[in-house]
Every structure is written in C-alpha cells, then in structure tokens.
C-alpha angles and dihedrals in degrees: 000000000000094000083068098048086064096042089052088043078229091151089031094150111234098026133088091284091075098038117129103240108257103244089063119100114239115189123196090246106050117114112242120195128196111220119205099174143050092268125053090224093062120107091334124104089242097123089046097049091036084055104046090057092051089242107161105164130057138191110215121208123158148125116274101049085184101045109017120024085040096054088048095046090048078050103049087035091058087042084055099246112154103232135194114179120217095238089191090045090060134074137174134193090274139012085244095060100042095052092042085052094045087046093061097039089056088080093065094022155050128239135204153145110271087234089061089053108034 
C-alpha cells in the first residue's frame, strides 16, 4: 500500500498530498507534526509534547487500521496512554483487514464509535 503511495507521490510532503482539508479548522497555534514513519510516536516529539501538557489520554483515528493506527496504538499503549481508537474514523484497504486490526487492538485499547466519544 504504501509502495504506491510513493509511486503515486500521494504523502509527497509540501504538495497537495499533505494538505489539511480545507473545511478543518487550522489555528495558528496548533501543533502540527510531520510523521515519517507507520506510528505517529516514531521519530516526532508527540510523547514530549503529550506529556508536557499532562495529556494522558488519546483518541486515535487514521487511515491504515492494520499499519499505521495500530503501530501507533502498540506505541502510545507501552508509553501508558489510555487509548481509545475511533473505529468509524479508520480505514484500512479492505473491511477485513480493518476488523481483524480493531479486534486485536482491543486488547491495549478501547474502541468506540466516534458518536459514543465525541
């Protein structure tokens, strides 16, 4: 999946791959975070600044239940966030995939409808 990404330059940083849709809300404060890698954690200052704001628990959403919400939820669940992962907010190249992902996370994680959380 991700070979294709690249092929197609789809996550091609500073190009209209990484662009914030344009009905959210960016404010000039907001703390924006390049990820190179699966999980979020990886090689970004996310747990520092998680931590420095005292944040203890997150809400994952994200394409790529299976790669890279899950990598990111096995990160933030061995750095002692409490999780709970949008299950509506995820997707994955197929449903398969995606259920199979949300059933093992639910052993680090919760998971929820993002109209129960939000």
């Amino acid at each position: 999946m991700f070979g294709k990404a690249h092929e197609f330059q789809a996550l091609k940083l500073n190009s209209w791959a990484t662009e914030f849709h344009e009905q959210i809300d960016v404010k000039e404060n907001d703390i924006i975070l390049t990820k190179h890698r699966v999980s979020a954690f990886y090689g970004t200052p996310l747990d520092l600044i998680l931590k420095n704001n005292k944040i203890d628990t997150i809400l994952v959403a994200g394409v790529a239940t299976d790669l890279a919400v899950s990598n990111t939820v096995r990160d933030a669940h061995d750095r002692d966030y409490q999780i709970t992962i949008l299950s509506d907010c995820c997707a994955a190249a197929n449903n398969e995939d995606h259920e199979t992902a949300l059933a093992s996370l639910k052993k680090l994680a919760n998971v929820k409808n993002s109209k129960e959380v939000l």
